[in-house]
Every structure is written in structure tokens, then in C-alpha cells.
C-alpha positions, 0 to 999 in steps of 0.5 A: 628733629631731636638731636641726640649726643651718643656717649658709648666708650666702645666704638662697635656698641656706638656705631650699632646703637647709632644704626638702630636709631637711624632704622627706627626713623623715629624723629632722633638725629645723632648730632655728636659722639663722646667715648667718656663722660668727660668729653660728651660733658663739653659737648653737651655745653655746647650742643645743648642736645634734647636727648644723651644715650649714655653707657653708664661704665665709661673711663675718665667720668662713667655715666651716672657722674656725667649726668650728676654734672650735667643736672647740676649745671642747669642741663634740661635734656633726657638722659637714656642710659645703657647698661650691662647686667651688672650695672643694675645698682648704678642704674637705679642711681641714674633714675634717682638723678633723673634719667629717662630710663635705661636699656640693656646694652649687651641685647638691645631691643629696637622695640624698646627702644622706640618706646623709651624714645616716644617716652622721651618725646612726651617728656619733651614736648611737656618740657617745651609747653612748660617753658610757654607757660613760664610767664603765666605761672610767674605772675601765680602768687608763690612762696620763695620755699615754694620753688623747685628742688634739688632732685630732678625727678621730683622737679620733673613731677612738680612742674608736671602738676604746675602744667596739668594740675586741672587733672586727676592725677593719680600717684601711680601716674606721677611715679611712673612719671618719675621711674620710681615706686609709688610709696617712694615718690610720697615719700621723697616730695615730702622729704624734699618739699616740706608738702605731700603731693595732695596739698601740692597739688592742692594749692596749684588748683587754688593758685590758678583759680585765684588767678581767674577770680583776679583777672576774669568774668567767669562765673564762680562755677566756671573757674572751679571747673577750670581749675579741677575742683569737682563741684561749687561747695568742694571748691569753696571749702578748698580755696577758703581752707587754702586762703581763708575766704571764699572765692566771691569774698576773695574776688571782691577784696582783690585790687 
């Protein structure tokens, strides 16, 4: 079960989305409530909870500084964030710091709902395989420039690539990975990483396929399957463009 922390200033609008969640049955337990941004902030120190339903027009902290302090504290959880007709500007300012998503307070709609929270599940689960794979990606050859952001969202969009880089991926999937505009995300990776998402992308495939040529027998055709590259000649140009030999030249030099 995922425990949710609900942080709504309005006892009557908690208690309502509270109900909603429990009708829905959909594997999320409230197991704290904060009326402000301030208090849900200790709470989330201490419960450390896979998901915060957030109003973003609070007292004391309003949602979007809660999750700005939350992210810069190293907090992992998914944010969802409730808002009125008005606090559109301030939504998109959430989404920027890297929240799930968000929802009309004022007409909340348990369909929406459940969908945002079996979004938020595939964001989890992806977020639990990552940190299984964290020794194997540890022992990847890597650039200390090459380590994450300070964006969430763009962080969100390079670890999922760490973990599915062997897939087509299109940009439309990754933005809609980061609830941003497909032009936008370009945009920002590379303002943020110094890369484009294609030789990002790029550079994982030839990382894990130098892994393998290291520490396995596999044929050369094997490992450029596994690591995404379509065909024997596209993954040697590739990884010589990346390391400056051919896989075979490269797996004989390696110790």
C-alpha cells in the first residue's frame, strides 16, 4: 500500500478528497494531514510518504514553495496538486519543479483521479526498479558533468533513459513523462545538461554495451541488440563515434 500525506488548509475539501481516495480502492492510504505547507514539511521528514496531495493556495508555505523545499531536500516522493481555476499560473510553476500533475479542486473527478494515481504508481514502481539498478549503473563509466540536474523533471527524464535506454523512445513520450511540451523539454535537457536527448540517449546505449563487451561472452551482434542499436554496422559506427574504436578493437584492448 503507498502512503499519501494530504495537505489541504480546508478541513471540508481534506475530508472529501480523503473519502474519495479510500472509495477508489486504489492501493493509496492517507497516513498524515497538514493544513499548510509548513506542517506537511515535517511530516514528510519524518514519513517520508510515496505520494503529497497538495493544495497549491495554503497559509504560512502555499504548495508550490512546499514542494520547492521538499525537492531541494533530496525528497523522492510524487507531488499531486490541487488547485482552483485561478491558480493555473502557479500549476504550471509545480509541474516545473516536478509534480505529477494536478487537479481541479473545486470538481474533483474520482476518474481523474484514479488515473493520475495509476500514473503515479508507474512513477513509483520506475523509481523503486532505479534504485535496484543503482550498483550496476555505478560501475558505468561516467563524467562527474555527467551526473543529475537540479531540475526534477529533467532528472525524472534522465534516469528514465538510465533505465529503458535499450528502447525506442520517442520525445513525445519523454515529455509527456515530464508534463511538458515536446519542444520545451528539448529545449531544457540541453540547457540543463550541456546534451541533447538524442546523444544522451546515445551515450547510455554505448555505456552499457561497453559494459557487456567487458564483463561477457556475448557475441558483438548480441550486445548491440541488447543495448538498443539496430543492426551490426549502425552499432559499430555508433560506439566507435562515441569511443573511438570498434567494439571488437575495444573488447580486446579492455583489462
Amino acid at each position: 500500500m503507498r502512503t499519501v500525506l494530504l495537505v489541504e488548509d480546508e478541513e471540508q475539501a481534506r475530508g472529501y478528497v480523503r473519502k474519495v481516495l479510500e472509495k477508489l480502492n486504489a492501493g493509496f492510504a492517507v497516513a498524515g494531514e497538514a493544513e499548510n505547507g509548513e506542517q506537511a514539511l515535517e511530516l514528510i521528514r519524518r514519513l517520508s510518504p510515496d505520494l503529497v496531495i497538495a493544495d497549491i493556495d495554503m497559509p504560512v508555505m502555499d504548495g508550490v514553495e512546499l514542494l520547492r523545499k521538499a525537492r531541494s531536500e533530496g525528497f523522492e516522493g510524487r507531488f499531486l496538486m490541487l488547485t482552483c481555476m485561478s491558480d493555473f499560473e502557479y500549476a504550471r510553476q509545480a509541474l516545473e519543479y516536478g509534480a505529477s500533475g494536478y487537479l481541479l479542486k473545486l470538481s474533483l473527478d474520482p476518474g481523474k483521479l484514479r488515473e493520475s494515481l495509476s500514473r503515479i504508481e508507474s512513477e513509483l514502481a520506475g523509481r523503486d526498479r532505479l534504485k535496484k539498478l543503482d550498483k550496476v549503473w555505478s560501475d558505468m563509466p561516467r563524467k562527474p558533468e555527467e551526473g543529475y540536474t537540479d531540475h526534477p523533471e529533467i532528472n525524472k527524464v534522465m534516469a528514465f533513459l538510465k533505465e529503458h535506454y535499450a528502447e525506442d523512445l520517442s520525445l513525445k513520450r519523454l515529455a509527456e513523462l515530464a508534463c511538458m511540451e515536446a519542444s520545451y523539454l528539448s529545449d531544457l535537457f540541453k540547457k540543463k545538461t550541456g546534451d541533447t536527448l538524442t546523444h544522451y540517449h546515445q551515450r547510455l546505449r554505448v555505456e552499457a554495451a561497453a559494459l557487456l563487451l567487458r564483463e561477457s561472452s556475448l557475441s558483438i551482434s548480441e550486445i548491440g541488440e541488447k543495448a538498443g542499436f539496430s543492426g551490426d554496422s549502425y552499432f559499430i559506427k555508433i560506439f566507435k563515434r562515441w569511443m573511438g574504436v570498434t567494439p571488437s578493437d575495444y573488447r580486446k584492448s579492455a583489462p
